[in-house]
Every structure is written in C-alpha cells, then in structure tokens.
N, CA, C, O and CB atoms as a CASP TS submission, in Angstrom:
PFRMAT TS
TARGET T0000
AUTHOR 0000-0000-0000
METHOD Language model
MODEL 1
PARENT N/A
ATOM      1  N   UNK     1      51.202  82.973 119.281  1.00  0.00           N
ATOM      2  CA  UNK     1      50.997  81.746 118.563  1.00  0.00           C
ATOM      3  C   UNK     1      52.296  81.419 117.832  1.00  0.00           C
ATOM      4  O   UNK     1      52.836  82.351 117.235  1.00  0.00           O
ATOM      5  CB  UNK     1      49.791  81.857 117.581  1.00  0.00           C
ATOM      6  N   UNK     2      52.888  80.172 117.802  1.00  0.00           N
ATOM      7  CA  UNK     2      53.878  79.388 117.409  1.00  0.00           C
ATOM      8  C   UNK     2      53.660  78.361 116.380  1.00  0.00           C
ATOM      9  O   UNK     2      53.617  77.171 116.693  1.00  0.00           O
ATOM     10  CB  UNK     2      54.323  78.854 118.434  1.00  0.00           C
ATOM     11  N   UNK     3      53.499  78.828 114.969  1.00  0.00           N
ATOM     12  CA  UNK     3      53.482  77.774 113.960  1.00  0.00           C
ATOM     13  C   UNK     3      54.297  77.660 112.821  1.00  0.00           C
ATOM     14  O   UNK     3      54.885  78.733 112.683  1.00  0.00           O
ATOM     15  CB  UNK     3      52.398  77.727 113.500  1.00  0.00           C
ATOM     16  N   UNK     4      54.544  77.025 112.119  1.00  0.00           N
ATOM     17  CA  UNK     4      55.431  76.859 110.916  1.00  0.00           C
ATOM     18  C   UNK     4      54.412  76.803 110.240  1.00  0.00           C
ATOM     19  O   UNK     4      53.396  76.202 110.590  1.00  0.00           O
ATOM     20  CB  UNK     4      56.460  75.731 110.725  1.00  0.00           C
ATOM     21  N   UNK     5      54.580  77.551 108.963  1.00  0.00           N
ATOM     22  CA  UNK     5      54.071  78.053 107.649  1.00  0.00           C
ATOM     23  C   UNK     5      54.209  77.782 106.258  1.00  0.00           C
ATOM     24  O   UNK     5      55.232  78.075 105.639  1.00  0.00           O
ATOM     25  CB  UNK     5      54.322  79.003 107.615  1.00  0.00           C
ATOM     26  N   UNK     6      53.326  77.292 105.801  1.00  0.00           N
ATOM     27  CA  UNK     6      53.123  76.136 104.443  1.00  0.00           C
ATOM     28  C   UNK     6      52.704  77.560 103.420  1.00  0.00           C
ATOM     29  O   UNK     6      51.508  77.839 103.502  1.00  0.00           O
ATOM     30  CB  UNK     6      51.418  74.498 104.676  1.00  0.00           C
ATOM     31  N   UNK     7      53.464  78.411 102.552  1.00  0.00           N
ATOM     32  CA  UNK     7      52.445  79.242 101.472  1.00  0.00           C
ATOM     33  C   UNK     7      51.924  78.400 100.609  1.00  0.00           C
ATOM     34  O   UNK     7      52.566  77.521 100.035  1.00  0.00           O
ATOM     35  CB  UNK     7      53.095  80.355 100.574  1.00  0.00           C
ATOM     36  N   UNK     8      50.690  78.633 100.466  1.00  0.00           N
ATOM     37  CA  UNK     8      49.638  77.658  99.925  1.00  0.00           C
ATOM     38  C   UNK     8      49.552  78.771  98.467  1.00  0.00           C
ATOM     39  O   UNK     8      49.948  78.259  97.419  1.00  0.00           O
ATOM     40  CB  UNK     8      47.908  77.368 101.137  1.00  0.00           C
ATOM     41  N   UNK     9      49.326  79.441  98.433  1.00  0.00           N
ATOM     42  CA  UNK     9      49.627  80.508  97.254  1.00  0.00           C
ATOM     43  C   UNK     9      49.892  81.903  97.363  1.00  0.00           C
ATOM     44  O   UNK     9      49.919  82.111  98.576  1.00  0.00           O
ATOM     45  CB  UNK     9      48.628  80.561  96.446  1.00  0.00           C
ATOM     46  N   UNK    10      50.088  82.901  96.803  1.00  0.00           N
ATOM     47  CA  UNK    10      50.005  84.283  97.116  1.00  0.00           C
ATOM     48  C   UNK    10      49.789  84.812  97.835  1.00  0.00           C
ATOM     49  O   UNK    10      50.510  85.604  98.442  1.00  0.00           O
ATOM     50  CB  UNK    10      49.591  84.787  96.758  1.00  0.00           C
ATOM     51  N   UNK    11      48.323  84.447  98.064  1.00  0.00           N
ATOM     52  CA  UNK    11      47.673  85.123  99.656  1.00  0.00           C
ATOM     53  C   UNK    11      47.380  84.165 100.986  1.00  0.00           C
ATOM     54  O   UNK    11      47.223  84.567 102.139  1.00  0.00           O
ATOM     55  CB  UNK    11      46.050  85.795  99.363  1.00  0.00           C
ATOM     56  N   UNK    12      47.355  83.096 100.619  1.00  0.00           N
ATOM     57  CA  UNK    12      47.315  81.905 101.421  1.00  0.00           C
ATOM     58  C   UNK    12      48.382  81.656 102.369  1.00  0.00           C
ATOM     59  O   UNK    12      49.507  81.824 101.900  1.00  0.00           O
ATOM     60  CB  UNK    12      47.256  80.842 100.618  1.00  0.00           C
ATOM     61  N   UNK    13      48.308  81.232 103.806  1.00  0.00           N
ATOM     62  CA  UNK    13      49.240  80.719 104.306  1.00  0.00           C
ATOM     63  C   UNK    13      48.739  79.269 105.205  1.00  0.00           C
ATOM     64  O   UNK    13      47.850  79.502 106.024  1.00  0.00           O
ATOM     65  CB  UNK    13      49.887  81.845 105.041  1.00  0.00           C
ATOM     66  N   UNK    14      49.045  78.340 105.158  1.00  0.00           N
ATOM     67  CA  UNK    14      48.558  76.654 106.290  1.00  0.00           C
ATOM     68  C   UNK    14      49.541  77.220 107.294  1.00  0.00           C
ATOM     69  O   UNK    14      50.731  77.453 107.083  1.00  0.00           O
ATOM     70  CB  UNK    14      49.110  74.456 105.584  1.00  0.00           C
ATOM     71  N   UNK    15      48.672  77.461 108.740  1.00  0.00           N
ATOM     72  CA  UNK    15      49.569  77.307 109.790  1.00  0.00           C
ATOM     73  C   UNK    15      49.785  75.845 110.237  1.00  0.00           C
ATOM     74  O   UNK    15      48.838  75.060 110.286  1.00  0.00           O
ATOM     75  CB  UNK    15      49.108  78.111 110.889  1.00  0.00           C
ATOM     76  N   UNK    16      51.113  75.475 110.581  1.00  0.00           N
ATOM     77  CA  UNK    16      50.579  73.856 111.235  1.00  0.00           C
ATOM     78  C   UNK    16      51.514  73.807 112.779  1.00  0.00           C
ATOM     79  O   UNK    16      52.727  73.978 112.903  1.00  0.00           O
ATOM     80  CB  UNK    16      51.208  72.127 109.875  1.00  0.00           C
ATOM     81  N   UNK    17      50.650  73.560 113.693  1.00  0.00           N
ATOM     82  CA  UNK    17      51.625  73.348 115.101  1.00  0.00           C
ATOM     83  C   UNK    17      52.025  72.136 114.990  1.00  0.00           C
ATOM     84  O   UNK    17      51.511  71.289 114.260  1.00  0.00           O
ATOM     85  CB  UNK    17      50.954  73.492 116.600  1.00  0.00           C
ATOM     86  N   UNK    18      53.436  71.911 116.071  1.00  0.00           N
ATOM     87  CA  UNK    18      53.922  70.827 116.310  1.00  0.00           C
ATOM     88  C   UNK    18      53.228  69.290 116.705  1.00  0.00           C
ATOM     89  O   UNK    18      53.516  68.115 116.477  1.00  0.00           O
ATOM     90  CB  UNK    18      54.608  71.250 117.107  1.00  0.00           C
ATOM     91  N   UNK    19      52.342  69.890 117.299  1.00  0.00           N
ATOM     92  CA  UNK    19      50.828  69.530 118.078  1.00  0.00           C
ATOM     93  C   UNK    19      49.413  69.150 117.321  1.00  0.00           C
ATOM     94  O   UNK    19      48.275  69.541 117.581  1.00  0.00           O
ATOM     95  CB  UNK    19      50.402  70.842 118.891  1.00  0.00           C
ATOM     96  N   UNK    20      49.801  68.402 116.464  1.00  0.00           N
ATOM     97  CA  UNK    20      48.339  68.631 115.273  1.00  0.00           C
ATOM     98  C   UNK    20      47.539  67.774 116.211  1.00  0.00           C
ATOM     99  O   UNK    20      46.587  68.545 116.092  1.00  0.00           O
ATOM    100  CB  UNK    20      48.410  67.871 113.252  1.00  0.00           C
ATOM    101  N   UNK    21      47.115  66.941 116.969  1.00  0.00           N
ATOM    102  CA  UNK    21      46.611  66.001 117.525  1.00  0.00           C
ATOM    103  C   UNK    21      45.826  66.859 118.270  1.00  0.00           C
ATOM    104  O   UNK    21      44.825  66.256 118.657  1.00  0.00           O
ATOM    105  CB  UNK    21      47.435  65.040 118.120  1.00  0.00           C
ATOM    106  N   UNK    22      45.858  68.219 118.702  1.00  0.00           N
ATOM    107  CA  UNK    22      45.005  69.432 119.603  1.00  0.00           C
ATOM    108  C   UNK    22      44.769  70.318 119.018  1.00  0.00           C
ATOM    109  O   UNK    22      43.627  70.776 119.056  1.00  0.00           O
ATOM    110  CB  UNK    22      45.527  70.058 120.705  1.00  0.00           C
ATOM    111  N   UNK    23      45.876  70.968 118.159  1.00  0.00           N
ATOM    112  CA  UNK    23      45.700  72.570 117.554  1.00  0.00           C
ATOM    113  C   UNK    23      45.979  71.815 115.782  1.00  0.00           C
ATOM    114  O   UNK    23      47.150  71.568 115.495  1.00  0.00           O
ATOM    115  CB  UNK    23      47.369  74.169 118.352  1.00  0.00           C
ATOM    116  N   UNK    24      45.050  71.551 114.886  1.00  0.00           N
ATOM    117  CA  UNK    24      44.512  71.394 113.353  1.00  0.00           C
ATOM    118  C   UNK    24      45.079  72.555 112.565  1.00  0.00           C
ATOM    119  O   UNK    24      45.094  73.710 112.990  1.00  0.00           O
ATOM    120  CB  UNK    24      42.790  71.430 113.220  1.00  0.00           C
ATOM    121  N   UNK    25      45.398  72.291 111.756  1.00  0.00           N
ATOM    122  CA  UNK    25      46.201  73.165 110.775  1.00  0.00           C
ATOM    123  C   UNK    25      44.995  73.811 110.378  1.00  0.00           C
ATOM    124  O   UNK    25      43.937  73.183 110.404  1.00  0.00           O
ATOM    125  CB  UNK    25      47.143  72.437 109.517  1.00  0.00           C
ATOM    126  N   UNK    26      45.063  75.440 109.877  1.00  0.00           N
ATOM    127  CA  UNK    26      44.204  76.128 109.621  1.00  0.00           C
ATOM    128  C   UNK    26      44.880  77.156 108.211  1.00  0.00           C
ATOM    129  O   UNK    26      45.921  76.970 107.582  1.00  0.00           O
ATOM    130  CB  UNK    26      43.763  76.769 111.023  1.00  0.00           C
ATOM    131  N   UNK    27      44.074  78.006 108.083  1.00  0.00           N
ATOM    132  CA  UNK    27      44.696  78.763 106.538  1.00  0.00           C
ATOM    133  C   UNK    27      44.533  80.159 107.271  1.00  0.00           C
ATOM    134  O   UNK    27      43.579  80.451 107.992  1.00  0.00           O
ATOM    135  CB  UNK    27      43.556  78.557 104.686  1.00  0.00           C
ATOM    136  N   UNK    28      45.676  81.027 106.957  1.00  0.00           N
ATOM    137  CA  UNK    28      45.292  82.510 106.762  1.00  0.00           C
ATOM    138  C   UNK    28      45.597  83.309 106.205  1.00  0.00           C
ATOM    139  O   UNK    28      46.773  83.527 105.917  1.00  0.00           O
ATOM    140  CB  UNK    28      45.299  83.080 107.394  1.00  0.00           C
ATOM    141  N   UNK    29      44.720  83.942 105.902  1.00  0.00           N
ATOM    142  CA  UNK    29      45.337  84.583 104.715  1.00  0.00           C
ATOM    143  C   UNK    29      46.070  86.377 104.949  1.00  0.00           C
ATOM    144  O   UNK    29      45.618  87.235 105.707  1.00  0.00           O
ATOM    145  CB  UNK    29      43.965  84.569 103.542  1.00  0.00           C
ATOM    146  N   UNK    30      47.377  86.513 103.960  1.00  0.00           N
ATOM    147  CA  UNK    30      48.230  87.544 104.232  1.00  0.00           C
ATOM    148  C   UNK    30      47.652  88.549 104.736  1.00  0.00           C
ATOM    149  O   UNK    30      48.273  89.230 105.552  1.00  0.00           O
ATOM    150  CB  UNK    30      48.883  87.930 103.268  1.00  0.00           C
ATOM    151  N   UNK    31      46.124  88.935 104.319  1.00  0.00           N
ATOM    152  CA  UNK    31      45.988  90.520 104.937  1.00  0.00           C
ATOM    153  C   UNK    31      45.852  90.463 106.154  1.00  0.00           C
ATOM    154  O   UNK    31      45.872  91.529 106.769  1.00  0.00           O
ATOM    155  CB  UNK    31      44.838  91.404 104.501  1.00  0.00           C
ATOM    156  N   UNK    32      45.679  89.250 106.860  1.00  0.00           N
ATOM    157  CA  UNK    32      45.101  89.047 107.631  1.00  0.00           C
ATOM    158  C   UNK    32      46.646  88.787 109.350  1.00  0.00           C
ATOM    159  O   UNK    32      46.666  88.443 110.532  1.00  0.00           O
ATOM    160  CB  UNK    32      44.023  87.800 106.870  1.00  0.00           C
ATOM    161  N   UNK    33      47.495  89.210 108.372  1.00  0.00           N
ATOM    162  CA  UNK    33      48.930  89.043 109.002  1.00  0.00           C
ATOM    163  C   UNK    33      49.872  90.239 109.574  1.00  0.00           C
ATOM    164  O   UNK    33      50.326  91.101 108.823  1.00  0.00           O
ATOM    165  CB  UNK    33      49.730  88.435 107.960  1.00  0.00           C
ATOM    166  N   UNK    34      50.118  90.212 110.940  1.00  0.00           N
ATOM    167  CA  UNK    34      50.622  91.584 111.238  1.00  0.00           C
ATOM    168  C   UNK    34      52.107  91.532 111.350  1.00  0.00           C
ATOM    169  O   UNK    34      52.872  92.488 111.221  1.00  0.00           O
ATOM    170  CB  UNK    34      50.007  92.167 112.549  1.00  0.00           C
ATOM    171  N   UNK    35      52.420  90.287 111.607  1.00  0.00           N
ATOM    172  CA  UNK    35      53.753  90.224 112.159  1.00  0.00           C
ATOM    173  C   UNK    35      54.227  88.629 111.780  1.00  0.00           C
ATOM    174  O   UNK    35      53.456  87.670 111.756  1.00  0.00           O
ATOM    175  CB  UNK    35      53.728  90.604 113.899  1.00  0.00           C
ATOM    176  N   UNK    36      55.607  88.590 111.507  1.00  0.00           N
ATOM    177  CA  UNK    36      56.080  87.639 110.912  1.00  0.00           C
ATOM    178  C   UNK    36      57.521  87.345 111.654  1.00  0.00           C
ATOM    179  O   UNK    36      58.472  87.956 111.166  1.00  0.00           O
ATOM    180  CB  UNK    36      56.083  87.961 109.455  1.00  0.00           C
ATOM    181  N   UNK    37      57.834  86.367 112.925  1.00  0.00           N
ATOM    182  CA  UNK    37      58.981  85.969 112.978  1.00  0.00           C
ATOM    183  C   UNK    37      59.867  84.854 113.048  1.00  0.00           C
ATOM    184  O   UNK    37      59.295  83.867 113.511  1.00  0.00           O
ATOM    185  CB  UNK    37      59.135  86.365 113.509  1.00  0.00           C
ATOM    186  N   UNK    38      60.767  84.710 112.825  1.00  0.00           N
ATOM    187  CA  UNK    38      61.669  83.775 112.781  1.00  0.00           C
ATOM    188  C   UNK    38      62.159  82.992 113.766  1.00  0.00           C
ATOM    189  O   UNK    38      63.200  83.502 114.179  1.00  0.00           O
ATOM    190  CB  UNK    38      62.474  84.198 112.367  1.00  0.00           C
ATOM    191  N   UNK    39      61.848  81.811 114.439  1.00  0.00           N
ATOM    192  CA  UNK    39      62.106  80.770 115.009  1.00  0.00           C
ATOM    193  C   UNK    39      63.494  79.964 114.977  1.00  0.00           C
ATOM    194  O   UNK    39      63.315  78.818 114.564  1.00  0.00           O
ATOM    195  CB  UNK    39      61.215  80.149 114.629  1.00  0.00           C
ATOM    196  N   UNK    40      65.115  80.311 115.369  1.00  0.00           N
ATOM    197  CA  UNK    40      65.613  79.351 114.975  1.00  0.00           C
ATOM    198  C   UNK    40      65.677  78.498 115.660  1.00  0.00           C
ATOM    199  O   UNK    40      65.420  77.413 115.138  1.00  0.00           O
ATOM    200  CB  UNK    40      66.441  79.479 114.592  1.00  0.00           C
ATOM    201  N   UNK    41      66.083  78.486 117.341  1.00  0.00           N
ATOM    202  CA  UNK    41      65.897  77.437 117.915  1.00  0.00           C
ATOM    203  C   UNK    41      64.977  77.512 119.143  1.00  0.00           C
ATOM    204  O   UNK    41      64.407  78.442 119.715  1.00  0.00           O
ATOM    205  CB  UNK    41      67.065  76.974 118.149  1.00  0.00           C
ATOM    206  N   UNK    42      65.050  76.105 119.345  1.00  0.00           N
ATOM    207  CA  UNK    42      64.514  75.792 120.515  1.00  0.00           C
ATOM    208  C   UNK    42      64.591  74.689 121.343  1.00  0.00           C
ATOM    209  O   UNK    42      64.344  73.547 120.955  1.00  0.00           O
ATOM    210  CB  UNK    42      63.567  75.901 120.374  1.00  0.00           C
ATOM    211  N   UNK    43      64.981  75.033 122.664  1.00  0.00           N
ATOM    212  CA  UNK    43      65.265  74.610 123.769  1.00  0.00           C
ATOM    213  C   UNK    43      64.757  73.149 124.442  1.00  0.00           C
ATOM    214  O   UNK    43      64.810  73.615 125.579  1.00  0.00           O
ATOM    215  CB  UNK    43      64.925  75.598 124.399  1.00  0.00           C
ATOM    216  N   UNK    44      64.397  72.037 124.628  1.00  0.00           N
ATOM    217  CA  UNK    44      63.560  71.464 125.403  1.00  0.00           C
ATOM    218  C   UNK    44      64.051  70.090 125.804  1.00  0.00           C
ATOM    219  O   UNK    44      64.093  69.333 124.834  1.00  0.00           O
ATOM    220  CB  UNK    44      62.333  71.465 124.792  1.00  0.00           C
ATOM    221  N   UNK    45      64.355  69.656 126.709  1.00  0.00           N
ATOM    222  CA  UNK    45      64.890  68.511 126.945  1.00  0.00           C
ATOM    223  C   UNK    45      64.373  67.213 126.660  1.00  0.00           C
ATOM    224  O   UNK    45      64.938  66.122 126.596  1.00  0.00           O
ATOM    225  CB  UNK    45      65.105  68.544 127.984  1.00  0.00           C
ATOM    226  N   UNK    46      62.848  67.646 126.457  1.00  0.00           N
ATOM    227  CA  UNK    46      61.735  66.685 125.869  1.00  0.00           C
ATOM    228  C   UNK    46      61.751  66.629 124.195  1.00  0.00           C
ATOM    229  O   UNK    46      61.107  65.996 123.358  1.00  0.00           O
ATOM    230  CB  UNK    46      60.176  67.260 126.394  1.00  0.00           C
ATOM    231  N   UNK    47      62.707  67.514 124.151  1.00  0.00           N
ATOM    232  CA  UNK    47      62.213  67.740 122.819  1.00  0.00           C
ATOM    233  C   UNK    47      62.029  66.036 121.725  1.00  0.00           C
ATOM    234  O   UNK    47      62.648  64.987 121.907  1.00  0.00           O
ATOM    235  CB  UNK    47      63.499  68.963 122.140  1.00  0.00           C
ATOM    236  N   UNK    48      60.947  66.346 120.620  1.00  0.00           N
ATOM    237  CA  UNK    48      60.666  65.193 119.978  1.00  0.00           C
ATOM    238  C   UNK    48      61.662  65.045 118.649  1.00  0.00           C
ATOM    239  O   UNK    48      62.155  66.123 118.316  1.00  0.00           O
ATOM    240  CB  UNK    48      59.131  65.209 119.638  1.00  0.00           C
ATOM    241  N   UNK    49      62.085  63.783 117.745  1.00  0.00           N
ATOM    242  CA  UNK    49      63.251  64.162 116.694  1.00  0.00           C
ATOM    243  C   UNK    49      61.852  64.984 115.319  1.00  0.00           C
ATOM    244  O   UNK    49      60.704  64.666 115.010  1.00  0.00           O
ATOM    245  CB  UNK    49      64.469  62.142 115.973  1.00  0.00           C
ATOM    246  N   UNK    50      62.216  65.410 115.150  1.00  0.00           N
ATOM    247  CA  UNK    50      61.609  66.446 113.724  1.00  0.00           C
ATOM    248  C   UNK    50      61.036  65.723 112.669  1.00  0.00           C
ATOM    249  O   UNK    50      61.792  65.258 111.816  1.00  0.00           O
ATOM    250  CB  UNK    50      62.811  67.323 112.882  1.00  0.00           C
ATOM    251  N   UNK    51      59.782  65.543 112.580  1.00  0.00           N
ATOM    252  CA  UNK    51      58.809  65.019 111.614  1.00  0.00           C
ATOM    253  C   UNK    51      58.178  65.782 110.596  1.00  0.00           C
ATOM    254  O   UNK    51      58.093  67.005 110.703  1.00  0.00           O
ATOM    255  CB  UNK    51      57.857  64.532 112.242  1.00  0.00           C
ATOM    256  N   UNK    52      57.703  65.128 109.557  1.00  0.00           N
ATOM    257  CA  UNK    52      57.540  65.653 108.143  1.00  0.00           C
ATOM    258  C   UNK    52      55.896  65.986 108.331  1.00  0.00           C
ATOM    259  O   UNK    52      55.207  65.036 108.701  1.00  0.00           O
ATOM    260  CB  UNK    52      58.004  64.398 106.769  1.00  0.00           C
ATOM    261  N   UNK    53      55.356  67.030 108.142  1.00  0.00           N
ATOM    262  CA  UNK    53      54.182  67.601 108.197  1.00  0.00           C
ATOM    263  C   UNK    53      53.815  67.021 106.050  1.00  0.00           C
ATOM    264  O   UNK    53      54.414  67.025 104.975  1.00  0.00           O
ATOM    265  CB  UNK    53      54.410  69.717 108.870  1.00  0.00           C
ATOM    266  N   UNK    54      52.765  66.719 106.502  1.00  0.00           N
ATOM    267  CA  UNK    54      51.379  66.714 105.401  1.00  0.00           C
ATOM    268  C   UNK    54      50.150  67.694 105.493  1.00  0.00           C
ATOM    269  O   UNK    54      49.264  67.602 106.343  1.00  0.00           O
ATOM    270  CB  UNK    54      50.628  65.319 105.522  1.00  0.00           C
ATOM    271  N   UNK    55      50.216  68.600 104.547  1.00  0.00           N
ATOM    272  CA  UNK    55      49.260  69.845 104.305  1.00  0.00           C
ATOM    273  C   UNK    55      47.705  68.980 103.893  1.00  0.00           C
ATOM    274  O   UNK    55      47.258  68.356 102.931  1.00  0.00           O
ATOM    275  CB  UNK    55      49.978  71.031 102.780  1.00  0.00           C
ATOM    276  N   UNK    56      47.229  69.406 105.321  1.00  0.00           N
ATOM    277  CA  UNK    56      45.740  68.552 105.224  1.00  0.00           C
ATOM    278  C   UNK    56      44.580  69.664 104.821  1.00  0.00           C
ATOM    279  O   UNK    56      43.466  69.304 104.441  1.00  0.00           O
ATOM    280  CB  UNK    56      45.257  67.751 106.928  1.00  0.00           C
ATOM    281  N   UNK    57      45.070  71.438 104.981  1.00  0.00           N
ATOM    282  CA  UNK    57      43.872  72.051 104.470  1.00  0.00           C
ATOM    283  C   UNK    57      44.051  72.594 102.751  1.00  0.00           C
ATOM    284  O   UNK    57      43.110  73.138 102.174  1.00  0.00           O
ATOM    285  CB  UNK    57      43.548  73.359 105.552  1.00  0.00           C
TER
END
C-alpha cells in the first residue's frame, strides 16, 4: 500500500491515496504500524501536476 500520511495526533495517522475518488482516506493508528517508508520519487509519464489534499477523516 502507497499513501501519504497526515499525523492526526500521537497515535493517529489519515492515510490518503493519490486516488481519493476509489481508495477514501482512512485513520490508523501507530500500533497498528509495522513498517514505515519513504517515497521520493516517482516515475510516470502520465503523471498528474501535485494537488493539495483536505483531511476529510
């Protein structure tokens, strides 16, 4: 799974995909987290220009 990460507080995290129109931003929380990595780029000839996410949960 591929999302960028909103900390909502301490234990809280909003995942949100690029894709909100299919995959809805959801919450999870840290214990609930095994692995954490870093995204810098990415590739795509389609790619879309970079839009501002609004934390809807």
């Amino acid at each position: 799974m591929l999302k960028r990460l909103f900390r909502k507080s301490e234990k809280e995290f909003v995942l949100i995909s690029d894709n909100e129109d299919y995959y809805p931003q959801f919450i999870l929380l840290t214990e609930d987290i095994k692995e954490i990595w870093l995204v810098k780029r990415k590739l795509d000839w389609e790619m879309s220009p970079p839009k501002r996410f609004e934390i809807k949960v």
